[in-house]
N, CA and C atoms as an extended XYZ file, in Angstrom:
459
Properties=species:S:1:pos:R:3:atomname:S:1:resname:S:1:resid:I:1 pbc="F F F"
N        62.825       41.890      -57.837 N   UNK     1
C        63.498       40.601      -57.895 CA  UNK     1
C        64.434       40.474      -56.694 C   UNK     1
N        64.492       39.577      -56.387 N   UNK     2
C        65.538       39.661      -54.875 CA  UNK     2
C        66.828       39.033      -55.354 C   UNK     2
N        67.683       39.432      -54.212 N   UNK     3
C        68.990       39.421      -54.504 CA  UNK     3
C        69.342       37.723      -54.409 C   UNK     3
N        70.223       37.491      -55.506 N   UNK     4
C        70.515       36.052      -55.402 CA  UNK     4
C        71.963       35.724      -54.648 C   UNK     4
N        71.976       35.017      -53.875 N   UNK     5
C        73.130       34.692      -53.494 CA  UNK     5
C        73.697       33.030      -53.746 C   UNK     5
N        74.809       32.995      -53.690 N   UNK     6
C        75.656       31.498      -54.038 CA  UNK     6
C        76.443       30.975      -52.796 C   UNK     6
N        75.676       30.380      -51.843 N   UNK     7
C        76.082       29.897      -50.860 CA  UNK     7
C        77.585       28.645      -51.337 C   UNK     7
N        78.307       29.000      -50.883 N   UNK     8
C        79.272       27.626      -51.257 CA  UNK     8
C        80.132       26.992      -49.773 C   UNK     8
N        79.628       26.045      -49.504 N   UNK     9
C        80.908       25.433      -48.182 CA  UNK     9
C        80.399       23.986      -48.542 C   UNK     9
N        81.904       23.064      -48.030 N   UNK    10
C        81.585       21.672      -47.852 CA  UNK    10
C        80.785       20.841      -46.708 C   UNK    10
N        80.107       22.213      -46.124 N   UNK    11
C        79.340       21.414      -44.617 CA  UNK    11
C        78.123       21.616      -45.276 C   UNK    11
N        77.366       20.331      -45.395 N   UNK    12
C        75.784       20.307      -45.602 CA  UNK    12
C        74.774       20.831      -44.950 C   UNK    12
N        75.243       20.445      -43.842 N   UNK    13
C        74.573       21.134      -42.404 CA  UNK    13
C        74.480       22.683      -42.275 C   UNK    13
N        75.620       22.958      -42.307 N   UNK    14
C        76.033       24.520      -42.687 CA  UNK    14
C        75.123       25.416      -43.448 C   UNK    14
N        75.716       24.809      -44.812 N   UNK    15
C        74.963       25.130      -45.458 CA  UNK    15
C        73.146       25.190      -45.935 C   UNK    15
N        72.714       23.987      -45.399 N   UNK    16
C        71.216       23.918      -45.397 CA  UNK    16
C        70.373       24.897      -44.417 C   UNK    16
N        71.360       25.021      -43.012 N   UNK    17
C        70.902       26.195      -42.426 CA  UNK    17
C        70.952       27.479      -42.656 C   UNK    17
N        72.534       27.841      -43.047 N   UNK    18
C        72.241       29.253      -43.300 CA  UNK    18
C        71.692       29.537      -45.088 C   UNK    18
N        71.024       28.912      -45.234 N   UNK    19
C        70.493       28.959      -47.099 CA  UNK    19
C        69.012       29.392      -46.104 C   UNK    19
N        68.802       28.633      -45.374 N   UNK    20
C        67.074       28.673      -45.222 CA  UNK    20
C        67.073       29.867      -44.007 C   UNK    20
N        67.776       30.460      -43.095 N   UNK    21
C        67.651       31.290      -42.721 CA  UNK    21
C        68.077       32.509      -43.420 C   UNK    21
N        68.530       32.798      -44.595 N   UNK    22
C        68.470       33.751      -45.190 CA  UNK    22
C        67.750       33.908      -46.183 C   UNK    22
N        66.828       32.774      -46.598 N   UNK    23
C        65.821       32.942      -47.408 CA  UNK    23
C        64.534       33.135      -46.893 C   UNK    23
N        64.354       32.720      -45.334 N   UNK    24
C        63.710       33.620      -44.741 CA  UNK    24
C        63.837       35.047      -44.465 C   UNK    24
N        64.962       35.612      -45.066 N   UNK    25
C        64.901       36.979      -45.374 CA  UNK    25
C        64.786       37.415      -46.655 C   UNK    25
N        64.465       36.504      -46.959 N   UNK    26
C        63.982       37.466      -48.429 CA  UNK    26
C        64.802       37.294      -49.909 C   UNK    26
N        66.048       36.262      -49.125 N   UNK    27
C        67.228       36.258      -50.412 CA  UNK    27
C        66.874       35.033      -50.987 C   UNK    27
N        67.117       34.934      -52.439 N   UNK    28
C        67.003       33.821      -53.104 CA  UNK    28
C        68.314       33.122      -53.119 C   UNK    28
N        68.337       31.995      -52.711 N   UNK    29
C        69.668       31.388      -52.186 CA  UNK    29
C        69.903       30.202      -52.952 C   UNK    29
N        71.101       29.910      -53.731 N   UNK    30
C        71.700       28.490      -54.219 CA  UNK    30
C        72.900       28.273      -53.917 C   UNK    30
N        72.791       26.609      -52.883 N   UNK    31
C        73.906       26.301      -52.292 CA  UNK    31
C        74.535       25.162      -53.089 C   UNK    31
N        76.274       25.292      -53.019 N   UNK    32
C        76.383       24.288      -53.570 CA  UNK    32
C        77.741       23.837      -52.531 C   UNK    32
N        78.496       22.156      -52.794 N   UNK    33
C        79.555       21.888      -52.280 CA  UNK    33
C        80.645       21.766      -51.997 C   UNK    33
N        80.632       22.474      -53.041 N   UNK    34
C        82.192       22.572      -53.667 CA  UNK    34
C        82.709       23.820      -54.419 C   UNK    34
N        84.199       23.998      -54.828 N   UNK    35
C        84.342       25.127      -55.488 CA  UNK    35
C        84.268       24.577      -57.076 C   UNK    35
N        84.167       23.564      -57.279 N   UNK    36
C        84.093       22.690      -58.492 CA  UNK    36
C        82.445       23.192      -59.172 C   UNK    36
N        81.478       22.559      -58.198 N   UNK    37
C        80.383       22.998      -58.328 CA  UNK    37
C        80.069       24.418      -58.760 C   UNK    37
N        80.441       25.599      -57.705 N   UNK    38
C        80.068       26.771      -57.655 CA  UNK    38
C        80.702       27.028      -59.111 C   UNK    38
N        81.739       27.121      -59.675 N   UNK    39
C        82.404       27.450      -60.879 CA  UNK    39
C        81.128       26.717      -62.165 C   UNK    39
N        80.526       25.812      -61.721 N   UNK    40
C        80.007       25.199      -62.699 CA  UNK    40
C        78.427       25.784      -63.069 C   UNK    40
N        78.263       25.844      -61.537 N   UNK    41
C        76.842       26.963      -61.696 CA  UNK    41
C        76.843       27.803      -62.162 C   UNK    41
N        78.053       29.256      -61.420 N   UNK    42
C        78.564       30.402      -62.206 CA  UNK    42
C        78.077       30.344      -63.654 C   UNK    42
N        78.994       29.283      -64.769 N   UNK    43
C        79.469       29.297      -65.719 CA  UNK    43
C        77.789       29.500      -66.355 C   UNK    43
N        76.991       28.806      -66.069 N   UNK    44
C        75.691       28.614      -66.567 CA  UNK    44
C        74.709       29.806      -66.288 C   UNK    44
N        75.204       30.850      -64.829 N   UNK    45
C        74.261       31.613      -64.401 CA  UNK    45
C        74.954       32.659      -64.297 C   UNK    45
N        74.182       33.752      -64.402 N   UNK    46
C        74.518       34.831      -64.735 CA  UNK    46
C        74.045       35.884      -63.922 C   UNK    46
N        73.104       35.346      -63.041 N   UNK    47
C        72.623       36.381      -61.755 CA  UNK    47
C        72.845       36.500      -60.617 C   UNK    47
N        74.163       35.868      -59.996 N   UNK    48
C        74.724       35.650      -58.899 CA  UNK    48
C        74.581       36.990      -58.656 C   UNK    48
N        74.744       37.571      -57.552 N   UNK    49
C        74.735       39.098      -56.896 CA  UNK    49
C        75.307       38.691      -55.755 C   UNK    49
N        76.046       37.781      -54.783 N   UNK    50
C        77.059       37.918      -54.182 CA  UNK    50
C        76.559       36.047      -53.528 C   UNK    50
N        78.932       36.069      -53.603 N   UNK    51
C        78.722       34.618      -53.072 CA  UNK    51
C        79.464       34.602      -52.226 C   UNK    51
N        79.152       33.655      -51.198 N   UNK    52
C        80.040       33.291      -49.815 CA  UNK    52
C        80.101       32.158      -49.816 C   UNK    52
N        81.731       32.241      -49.351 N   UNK    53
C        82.730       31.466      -49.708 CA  UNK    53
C        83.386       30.832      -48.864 C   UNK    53
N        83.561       29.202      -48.278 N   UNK    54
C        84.085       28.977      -47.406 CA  UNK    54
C        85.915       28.820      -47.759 C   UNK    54
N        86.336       29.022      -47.492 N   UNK    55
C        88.266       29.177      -47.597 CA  UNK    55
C        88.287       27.613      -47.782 C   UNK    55
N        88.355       26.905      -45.975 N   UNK    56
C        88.600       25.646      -46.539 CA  UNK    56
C        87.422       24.581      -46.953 C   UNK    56
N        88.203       23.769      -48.441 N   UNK    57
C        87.379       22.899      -48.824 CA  UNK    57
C        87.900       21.942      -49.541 C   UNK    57
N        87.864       20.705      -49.260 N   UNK    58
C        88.807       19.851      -49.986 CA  UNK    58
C        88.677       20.083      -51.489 C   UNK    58
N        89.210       19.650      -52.051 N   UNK    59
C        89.225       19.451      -53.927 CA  UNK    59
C        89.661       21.023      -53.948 C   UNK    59
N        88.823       21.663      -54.325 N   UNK    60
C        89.313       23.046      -55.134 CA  UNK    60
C        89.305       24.177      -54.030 C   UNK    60
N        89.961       24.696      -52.843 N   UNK    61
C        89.568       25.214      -52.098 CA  UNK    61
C        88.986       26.695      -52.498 C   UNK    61
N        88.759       27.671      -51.261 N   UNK    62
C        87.918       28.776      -51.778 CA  UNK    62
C        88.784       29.616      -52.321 C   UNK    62
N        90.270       30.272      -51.963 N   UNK    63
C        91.123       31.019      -52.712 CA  UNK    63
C        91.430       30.763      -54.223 C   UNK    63
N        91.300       29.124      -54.578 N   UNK    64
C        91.144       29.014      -55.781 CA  UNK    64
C        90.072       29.386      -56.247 C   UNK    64
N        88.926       29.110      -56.151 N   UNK    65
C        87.771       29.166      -56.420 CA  UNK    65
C        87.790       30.760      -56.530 C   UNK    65
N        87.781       31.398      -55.695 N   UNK    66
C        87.726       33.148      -55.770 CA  UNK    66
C        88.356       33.505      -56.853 C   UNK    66
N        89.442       32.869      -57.032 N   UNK    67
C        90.323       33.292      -58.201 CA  UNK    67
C        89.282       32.869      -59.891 C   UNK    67
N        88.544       31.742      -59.690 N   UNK    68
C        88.269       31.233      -61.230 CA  UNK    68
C        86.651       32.537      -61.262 C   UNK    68
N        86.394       32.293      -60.097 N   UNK    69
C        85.200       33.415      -60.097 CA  UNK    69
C        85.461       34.961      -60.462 C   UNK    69
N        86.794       35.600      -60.310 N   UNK    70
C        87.030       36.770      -60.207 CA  UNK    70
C        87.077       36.669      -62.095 C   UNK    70
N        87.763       35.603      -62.161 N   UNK    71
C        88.210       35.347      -63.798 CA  UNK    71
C        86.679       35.964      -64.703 C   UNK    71
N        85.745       35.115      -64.245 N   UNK    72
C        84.538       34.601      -64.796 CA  UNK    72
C        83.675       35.772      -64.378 C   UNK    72
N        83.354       36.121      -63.668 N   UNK    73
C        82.562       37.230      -63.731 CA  UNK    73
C        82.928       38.242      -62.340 C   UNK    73
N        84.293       39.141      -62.742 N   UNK    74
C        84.315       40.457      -61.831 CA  UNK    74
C        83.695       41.149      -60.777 C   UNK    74
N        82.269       41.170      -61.850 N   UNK    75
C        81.662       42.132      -61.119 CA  UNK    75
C        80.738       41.085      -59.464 C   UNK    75
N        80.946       39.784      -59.746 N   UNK    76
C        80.056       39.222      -58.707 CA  UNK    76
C        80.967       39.811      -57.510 C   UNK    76
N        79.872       39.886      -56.332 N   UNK    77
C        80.980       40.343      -55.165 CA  UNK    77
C        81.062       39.093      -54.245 C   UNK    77
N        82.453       38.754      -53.739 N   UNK    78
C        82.403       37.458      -52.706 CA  UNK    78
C        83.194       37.960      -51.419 C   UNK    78
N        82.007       37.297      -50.318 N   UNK    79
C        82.313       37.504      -49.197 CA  UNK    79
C        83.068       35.671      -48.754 C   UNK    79
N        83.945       35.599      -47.733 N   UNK    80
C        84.962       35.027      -47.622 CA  UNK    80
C        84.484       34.336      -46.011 C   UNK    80
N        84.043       33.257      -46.094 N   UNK    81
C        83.620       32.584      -44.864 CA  UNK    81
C        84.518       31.359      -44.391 C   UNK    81
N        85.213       31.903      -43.027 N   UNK    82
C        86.038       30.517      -42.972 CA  UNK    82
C        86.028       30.411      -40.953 C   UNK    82
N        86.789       29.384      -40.672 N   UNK    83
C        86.830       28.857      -39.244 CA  UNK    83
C        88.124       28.911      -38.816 C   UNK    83
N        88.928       29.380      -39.966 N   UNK    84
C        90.252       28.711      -39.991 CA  UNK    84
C        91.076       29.792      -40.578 C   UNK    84
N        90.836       31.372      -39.589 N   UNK    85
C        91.208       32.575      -40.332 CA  UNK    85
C        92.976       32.417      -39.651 C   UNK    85
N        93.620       33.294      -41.016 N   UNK    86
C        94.954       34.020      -40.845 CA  UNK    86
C        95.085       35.127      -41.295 C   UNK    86
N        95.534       36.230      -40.424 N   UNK    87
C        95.775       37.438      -41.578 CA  UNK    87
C        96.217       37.564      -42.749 C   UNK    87
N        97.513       36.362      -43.093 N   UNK    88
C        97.397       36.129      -44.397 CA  UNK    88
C        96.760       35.522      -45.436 C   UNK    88
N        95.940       35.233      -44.820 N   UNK    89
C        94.631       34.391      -46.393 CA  UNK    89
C        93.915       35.590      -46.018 C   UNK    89
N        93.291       36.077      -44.828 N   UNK    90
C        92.339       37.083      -45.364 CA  UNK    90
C        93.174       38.440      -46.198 C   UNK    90
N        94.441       38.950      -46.034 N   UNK    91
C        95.097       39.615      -46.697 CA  UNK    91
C        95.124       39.289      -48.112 C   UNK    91
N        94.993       38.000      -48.027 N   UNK    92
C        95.146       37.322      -49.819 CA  UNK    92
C        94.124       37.526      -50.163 C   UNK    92
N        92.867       37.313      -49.644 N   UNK    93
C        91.707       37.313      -50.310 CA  UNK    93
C        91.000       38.254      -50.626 C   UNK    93
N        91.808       39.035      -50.305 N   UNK    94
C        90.935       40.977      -50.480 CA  UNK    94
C        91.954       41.068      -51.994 C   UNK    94
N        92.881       40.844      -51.562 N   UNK    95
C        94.133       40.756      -52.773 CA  UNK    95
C        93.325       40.494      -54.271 C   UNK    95
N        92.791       39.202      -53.861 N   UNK    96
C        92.208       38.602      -55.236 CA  UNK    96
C        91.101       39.281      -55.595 C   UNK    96
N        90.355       39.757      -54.441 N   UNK    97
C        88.908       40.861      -54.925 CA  UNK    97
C        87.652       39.949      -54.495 C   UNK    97
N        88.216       39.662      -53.148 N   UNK    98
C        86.969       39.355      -51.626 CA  UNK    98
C        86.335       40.640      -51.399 C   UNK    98
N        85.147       40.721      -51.113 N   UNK    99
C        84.743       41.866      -50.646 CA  UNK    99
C        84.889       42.275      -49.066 C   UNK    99
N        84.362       41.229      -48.471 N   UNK   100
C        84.777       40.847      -46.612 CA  UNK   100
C        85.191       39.445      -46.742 C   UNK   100
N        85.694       39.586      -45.422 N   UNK   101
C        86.325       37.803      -44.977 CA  UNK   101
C        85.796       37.797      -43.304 C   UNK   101
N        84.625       36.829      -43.033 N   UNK   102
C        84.493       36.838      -42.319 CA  UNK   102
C        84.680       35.466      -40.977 C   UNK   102
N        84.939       35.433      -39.773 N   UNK   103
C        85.057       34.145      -39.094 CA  UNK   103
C        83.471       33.633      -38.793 C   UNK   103
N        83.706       32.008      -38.960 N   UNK   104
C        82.289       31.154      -38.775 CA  UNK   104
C        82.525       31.099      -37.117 C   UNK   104
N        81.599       30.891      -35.995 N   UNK   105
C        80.127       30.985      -36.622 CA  UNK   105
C        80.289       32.702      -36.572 C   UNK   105
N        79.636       33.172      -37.630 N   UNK   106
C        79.552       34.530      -37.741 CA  UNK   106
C        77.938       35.213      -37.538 C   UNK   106
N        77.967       36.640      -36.872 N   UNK   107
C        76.623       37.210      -36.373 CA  UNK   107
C        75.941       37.244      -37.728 C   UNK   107
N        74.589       36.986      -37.800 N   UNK   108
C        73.951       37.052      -38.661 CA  UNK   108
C        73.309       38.064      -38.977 C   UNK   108
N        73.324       38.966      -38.100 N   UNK   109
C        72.816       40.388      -38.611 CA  UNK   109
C        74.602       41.271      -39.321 C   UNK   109
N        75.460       40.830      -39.212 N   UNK   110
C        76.614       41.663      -39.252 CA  UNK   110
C        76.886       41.226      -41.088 C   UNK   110
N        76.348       39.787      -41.204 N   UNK   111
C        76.501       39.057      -42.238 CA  UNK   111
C        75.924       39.470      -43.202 C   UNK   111
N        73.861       39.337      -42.821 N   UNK   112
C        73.457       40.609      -43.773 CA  UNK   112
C        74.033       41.696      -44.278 C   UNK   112
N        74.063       42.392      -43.140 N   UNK   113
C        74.527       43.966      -43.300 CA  UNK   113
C        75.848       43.890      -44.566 C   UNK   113
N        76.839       43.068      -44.548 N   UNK   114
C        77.809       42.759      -45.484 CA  UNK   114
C        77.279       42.360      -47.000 C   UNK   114
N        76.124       41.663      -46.638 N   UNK   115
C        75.315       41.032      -47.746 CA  UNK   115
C        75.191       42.437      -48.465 C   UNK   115
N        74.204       42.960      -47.822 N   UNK   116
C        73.555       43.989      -48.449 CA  UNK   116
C        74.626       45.147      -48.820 C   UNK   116
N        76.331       45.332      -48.075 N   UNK   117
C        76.775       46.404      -48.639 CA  UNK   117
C        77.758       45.615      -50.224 C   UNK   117
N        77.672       44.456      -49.848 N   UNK   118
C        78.249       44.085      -51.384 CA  UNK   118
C        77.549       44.053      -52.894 C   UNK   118
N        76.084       43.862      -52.365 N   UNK   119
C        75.382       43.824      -53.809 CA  UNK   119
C        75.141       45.002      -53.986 C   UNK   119
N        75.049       46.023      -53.022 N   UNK   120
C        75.058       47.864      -53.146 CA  UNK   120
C        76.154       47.915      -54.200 C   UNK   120
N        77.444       47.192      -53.857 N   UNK   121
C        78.570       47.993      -54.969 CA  UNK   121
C        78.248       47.110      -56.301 C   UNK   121
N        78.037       45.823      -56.265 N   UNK   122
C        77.714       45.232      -57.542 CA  UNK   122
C        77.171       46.408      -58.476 C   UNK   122
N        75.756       46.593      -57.748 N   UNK   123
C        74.542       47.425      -58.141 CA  UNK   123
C        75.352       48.592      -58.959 C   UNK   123
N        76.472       48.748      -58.606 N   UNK   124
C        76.601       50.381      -58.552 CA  UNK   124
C        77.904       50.526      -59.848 C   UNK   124
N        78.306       49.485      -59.266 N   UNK   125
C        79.360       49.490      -60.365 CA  UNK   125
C        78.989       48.792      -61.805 C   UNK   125
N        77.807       48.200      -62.170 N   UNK   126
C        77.181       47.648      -63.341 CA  UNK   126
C        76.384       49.038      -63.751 C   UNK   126
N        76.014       49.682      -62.911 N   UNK   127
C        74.898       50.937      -63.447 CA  UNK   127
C        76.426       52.226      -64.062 C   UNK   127
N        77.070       51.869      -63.659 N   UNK   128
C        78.582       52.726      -64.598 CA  UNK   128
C        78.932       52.291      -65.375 C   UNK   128
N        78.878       50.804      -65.803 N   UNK   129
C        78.885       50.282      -66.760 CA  UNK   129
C        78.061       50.482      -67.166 C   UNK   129
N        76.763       50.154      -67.448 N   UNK   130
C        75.738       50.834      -68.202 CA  UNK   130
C        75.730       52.092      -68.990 C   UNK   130
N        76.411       52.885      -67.852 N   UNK   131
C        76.443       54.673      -68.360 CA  UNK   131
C        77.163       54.470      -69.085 C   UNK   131
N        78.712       54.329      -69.119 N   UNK   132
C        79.489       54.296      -70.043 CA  UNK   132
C        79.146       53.552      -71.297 C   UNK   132
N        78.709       52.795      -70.986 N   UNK   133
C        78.284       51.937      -72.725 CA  UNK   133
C        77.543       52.584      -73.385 C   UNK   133
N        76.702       53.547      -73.090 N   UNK   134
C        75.547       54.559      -73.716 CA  UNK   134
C        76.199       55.407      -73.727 C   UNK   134
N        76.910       56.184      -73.269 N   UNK   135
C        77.794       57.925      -73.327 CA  UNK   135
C        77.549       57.746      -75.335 C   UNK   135
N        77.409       58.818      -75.554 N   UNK   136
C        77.210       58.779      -77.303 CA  UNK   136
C        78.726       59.135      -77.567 C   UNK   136
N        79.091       60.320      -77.147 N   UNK   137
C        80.491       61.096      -77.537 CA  UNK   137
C        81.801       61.007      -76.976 C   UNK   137
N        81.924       59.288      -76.797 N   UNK   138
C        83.319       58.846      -76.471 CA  UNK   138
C        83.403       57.388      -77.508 C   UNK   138
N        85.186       57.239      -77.696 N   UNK   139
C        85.494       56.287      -78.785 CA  UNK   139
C        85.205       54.913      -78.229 C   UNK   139
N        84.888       53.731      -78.592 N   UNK   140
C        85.169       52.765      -78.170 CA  UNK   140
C        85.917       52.244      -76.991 C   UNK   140
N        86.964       52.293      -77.501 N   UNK   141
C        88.177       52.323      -76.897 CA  UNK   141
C        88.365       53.103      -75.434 C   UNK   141
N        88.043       54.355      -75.575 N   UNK   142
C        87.713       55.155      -74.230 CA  UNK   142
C        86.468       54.033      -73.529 C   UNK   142
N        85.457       53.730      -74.102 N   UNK   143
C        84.149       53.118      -73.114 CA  UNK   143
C        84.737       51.748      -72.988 C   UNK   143
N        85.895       51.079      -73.527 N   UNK   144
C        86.593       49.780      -72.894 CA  UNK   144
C        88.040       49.967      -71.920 C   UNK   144
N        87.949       51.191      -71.943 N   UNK   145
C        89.377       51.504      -70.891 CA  UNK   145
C        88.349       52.078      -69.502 C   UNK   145
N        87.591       52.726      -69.416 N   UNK   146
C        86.298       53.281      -68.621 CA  UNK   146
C        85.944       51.781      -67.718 C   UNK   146
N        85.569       51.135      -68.428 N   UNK   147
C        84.706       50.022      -68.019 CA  UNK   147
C        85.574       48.757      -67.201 C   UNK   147
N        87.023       48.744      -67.995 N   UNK   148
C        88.356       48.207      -67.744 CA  UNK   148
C        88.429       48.881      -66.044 C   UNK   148
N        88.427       50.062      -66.168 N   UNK   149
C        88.880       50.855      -64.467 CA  UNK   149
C        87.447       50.239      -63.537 C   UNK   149
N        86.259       50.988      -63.752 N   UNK   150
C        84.973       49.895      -63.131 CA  UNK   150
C        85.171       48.677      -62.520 C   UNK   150
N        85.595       48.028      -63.204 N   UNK   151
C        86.144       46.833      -63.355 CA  UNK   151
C        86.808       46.360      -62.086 C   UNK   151
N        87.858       46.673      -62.498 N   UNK   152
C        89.036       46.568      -61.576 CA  UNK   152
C        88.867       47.301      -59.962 C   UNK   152
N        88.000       48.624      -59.797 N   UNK   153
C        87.876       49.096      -58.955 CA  UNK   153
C        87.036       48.566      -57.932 C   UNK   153
């Protein structure tokens, strides 16, 4: 199954290109316009495996948005796409649990390569979840404090 990604920026253009040049690699790609949108897809889908994120965007920008996503499902990993970098938003956005923050226009092989090391940790940190939920000879409680650290890490 290939990796799904959640394209999100308010440029159409933008976005229609880099959706179709990375689905010429192989990724299954859904773009949307907003952080309004992306939260709304999220809510319905459950196979995101990493989303990129433009910072600025009118209505709900991306630091918000990172934030309702981190809420909603943890384990997705989001990479942080903007034009309009500061060390302090990208400082913030690792804060909130960005995986990279990268500047537009950004190399597209460097982008992959990011692609591919974020759904590596998705991958990795759901398969510990997994383990832990099966361990036979720990309490509950231990496999929700376990999974709690996963989590967070």
């Amino acid at each position: 199954m290939p990796m799904h990604l959640l394209l999100v920026d308010d440029e159409q253009g933008f976005v229609e290109t880099l959706a179709r040049r990375l689905a010429n690699r192989g990724y299954q790609v859904t773009y949307v316009l907003s952080g309004e949108e992306a939260l709304r897809f999220l809510d319905e889908n459950q196979s995101i495996d990493v989303v990129l994120l433009d910072v600025k965007m009118p209505g709900m920008d991306g630091m918000e948005t990172l934030r309702h996503i981190k809420a909603m499902q943890p384990l997705v990993e989001t990479i942080m796409l903007t034009a309009h970098a500061t060390i302090a938003t990208a400082v913030e956005a690792m804060r909130i649990g960005a995986r990279d923050y990268l500047m537009k226009p950004c190399d597209f092989v460097e982008l992959t390569a990011k692609i591919e090391a974020a759904a590596r940790r998705k991958w990795e940190r759901e398969s510990k979840i997994f383990d832990v939920r099966t361990r036979p000879y720990i309490t509950a409680r231990e496999k929700e404090e376990l999974i709690a650290a996963i989590v967070a890490s």
